[in-house]
C-alpha positions as CSV (number, residue, x, y, z in Angstrom):
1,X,19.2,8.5,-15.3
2,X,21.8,9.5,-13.2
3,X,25.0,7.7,-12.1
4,X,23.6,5.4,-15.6
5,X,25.2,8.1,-17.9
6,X,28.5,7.5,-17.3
7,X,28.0,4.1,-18.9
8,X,27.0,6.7,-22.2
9,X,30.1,9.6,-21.7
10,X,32.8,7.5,-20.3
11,X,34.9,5.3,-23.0
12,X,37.2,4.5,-20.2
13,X,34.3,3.4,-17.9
14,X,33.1,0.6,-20.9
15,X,36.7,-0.5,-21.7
16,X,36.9,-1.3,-17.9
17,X,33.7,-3.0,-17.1
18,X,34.3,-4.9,-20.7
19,X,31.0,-3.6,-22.2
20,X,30.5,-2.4,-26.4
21,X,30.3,1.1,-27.3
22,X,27.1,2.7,-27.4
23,X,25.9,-0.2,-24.7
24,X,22.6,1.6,-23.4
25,X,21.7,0.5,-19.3
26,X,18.1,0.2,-19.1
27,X,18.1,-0.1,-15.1
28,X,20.5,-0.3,-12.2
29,X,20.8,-1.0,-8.6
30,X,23.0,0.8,-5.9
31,X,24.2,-1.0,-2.8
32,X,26.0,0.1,-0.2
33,X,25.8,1.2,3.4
34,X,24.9,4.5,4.8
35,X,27.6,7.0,5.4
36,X,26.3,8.1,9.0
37,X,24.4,5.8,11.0
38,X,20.1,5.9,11.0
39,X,18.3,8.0,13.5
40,X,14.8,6.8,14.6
41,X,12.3,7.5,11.5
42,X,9.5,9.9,11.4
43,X,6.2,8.3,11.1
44,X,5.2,9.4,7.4
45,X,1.9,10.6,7.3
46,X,0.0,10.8,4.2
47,X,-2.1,14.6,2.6
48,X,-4.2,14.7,-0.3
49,X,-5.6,17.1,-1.6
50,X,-8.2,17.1,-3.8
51,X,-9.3,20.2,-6.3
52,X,-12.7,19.6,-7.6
53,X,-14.0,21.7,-11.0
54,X,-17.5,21.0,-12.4
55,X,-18.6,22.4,-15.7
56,X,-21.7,21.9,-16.6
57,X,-23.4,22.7,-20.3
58,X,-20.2,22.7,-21.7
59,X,-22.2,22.7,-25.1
């Protein structure tokens, strides 16, 4: 779950943000902006591969 954990480990963290103990975060959201500015994206191309196995009289 990641950054969500500390909501688990972090007595502190709960006292803080005013929450119960053994609150439970079923999602969350991150904002912010980016640290270094964007370069222009690659264009994302998209592989698959397919692995075919027939079996026949599998009786």
């Amino acid at each position: 779950m990641g950054f969500l954990t500390a909501f688990s480990e972090d007595k502190e963290l709960l006292n803080e943000l005013q929450l119960p103990e053994g609150f439970v975060p079923v999602s969350g959201i991150e904002l912010g902006y980016p640290a270094e500015t964007l370069t222009q994206e690659k264009e994302l191309t998209q592989t698959i591969k397919i692995s075919r196995k027939i079996r026949h009289n599998l009786f």
